[in-house]
C-alpha positions as CSV (number, residue, x, y, z in Angstrom):
1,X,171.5,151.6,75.1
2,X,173.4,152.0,78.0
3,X,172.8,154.7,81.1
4,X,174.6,157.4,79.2
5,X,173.0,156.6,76.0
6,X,175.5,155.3,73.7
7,X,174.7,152.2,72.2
8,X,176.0,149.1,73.4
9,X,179.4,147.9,72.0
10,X,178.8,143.6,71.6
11,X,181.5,140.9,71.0
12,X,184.6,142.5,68.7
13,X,182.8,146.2,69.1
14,X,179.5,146.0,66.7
15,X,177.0,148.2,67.9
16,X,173.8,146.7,69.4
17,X,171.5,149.1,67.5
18,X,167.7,149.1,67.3
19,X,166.5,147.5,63.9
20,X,164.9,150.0,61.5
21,X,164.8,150.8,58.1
22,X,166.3,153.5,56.0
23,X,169.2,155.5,56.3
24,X,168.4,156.8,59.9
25,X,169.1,153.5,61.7
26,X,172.5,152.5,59.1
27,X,173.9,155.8,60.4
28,X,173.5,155.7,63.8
29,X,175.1,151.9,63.3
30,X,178.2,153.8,61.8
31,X,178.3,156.8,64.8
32,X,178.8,153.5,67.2
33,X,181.1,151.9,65.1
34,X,183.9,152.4,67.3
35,X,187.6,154.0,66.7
36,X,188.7,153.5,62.7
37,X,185.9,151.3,62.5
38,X,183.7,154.4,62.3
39,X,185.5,155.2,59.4
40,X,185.8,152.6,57.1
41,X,181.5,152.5,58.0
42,X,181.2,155.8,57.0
43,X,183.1,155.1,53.5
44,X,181.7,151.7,52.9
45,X,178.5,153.6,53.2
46,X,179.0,156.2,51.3
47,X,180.4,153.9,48.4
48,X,177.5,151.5,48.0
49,X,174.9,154.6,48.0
50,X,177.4,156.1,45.4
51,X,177.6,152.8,43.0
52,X,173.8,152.0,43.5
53,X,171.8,155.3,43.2
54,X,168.2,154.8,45.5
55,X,169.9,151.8,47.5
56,X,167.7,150.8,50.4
57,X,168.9,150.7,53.9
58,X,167.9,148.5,57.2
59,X,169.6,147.8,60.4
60,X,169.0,144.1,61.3
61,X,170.6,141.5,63.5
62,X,172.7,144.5,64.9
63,X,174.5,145.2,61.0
64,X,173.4,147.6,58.3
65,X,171.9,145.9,55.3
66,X,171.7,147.1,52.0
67,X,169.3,145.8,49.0
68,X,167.6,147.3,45.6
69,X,163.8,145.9,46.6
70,X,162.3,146.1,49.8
71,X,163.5,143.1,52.5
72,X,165.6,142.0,49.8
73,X,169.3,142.9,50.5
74,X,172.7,142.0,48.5
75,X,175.3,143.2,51.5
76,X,175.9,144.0,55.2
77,X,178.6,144.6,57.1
78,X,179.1,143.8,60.9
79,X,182.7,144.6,63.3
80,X,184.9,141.9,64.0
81,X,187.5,142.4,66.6
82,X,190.3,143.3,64.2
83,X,188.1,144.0,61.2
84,X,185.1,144.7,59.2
85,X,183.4,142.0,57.6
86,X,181.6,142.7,55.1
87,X,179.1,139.7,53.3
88,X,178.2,139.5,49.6
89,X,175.2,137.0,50.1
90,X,175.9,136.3,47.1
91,X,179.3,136.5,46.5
92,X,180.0,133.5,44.7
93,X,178.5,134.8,41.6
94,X,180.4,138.2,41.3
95,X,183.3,138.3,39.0
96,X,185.9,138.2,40.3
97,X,184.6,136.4,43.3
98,X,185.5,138.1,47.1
99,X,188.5,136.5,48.8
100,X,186.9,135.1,51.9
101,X,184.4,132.0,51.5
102,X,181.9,131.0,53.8
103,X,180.5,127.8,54.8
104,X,177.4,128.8,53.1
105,X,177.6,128.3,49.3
106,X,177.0,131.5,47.9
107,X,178.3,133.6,50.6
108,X,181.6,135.4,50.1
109,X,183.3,138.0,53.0
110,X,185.8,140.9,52.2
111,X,187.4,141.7,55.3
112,X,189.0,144.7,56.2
113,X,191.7,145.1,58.8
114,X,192.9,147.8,61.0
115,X,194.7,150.4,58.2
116,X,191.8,150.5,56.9
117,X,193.0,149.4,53.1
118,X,190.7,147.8,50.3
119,X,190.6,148.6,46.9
120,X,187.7,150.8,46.4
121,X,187.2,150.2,42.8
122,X,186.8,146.5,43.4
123,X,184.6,147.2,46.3
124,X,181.9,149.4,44.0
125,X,182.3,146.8,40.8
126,X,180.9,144.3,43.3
127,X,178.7,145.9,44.7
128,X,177.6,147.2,41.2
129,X,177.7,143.4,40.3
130,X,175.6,142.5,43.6
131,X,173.0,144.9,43.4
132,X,171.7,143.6,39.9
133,X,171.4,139.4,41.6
134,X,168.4,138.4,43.4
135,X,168.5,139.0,46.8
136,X,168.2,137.6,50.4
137,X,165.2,137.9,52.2
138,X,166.3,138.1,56.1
């Protein structure tokens, strides 16, 4: 935090938040998420919950994660400089697979720029798609 207790904004504006679980600590990430960031957060957000009814929550490694089982998460999202990247950790198995590869193997990145554009639809089949794989213990 800094002296007049906002969080602290780190490289490309992600918020250095507290880790935590729940939806507490994933919405005090998005109230830091600066300018349209804060935006596309709060809709990312409200998407996943939407598409995967009783989704667990956790801030870790200053991004919100998102899973089905405890410490088991299928997503996160963390801001870039010009974007949102958000991580399917296991991307490579959703159908069809996200645009941006990784140089881990099952890792797959949608990012999303400045006007804020993605197709939604897309978004919540993969998450849909994710939420029923294993997933990462972090």
């Amino acid at each position: 935090m800094q002296d007049n207790g906002k969080p602290v904004l780190l490289a490309g504006g992600n918020p250095q938040i507290a880790k935590g679980t729940g939806d507490g600590p994933v919405q005090d990430y998005i109230a830091a998420m600066p300018g349209w960031k804060q935006g596309v957060g709060r809709r990312l957000d409200d998407l996943v919950a939407a598409a995967v009814p009783g989704v667990r929550k956790a801030v870790k490694w200053n991004s919100p994660l998102y899973g089905v089982e405890e410490g088991r998460w299928f997503l996160s999202f963390h801001c870039m400089t010009g974007y949102i990247k958000v991580a399917f950790f296991r991307g490579a198995e959703l159908r069809p697979v996200p645009p941006v590869g990784s140089k881990q193997p099952l890792v797959r990145y949608l990012h999303i720029a400045q006007d804020g554009a993605f197709d939604e639809g897309r978004f919540a089949d993969w998450v849909r798609q994710a939420s029923r794989l294993p997933g990462e213990t972090m």
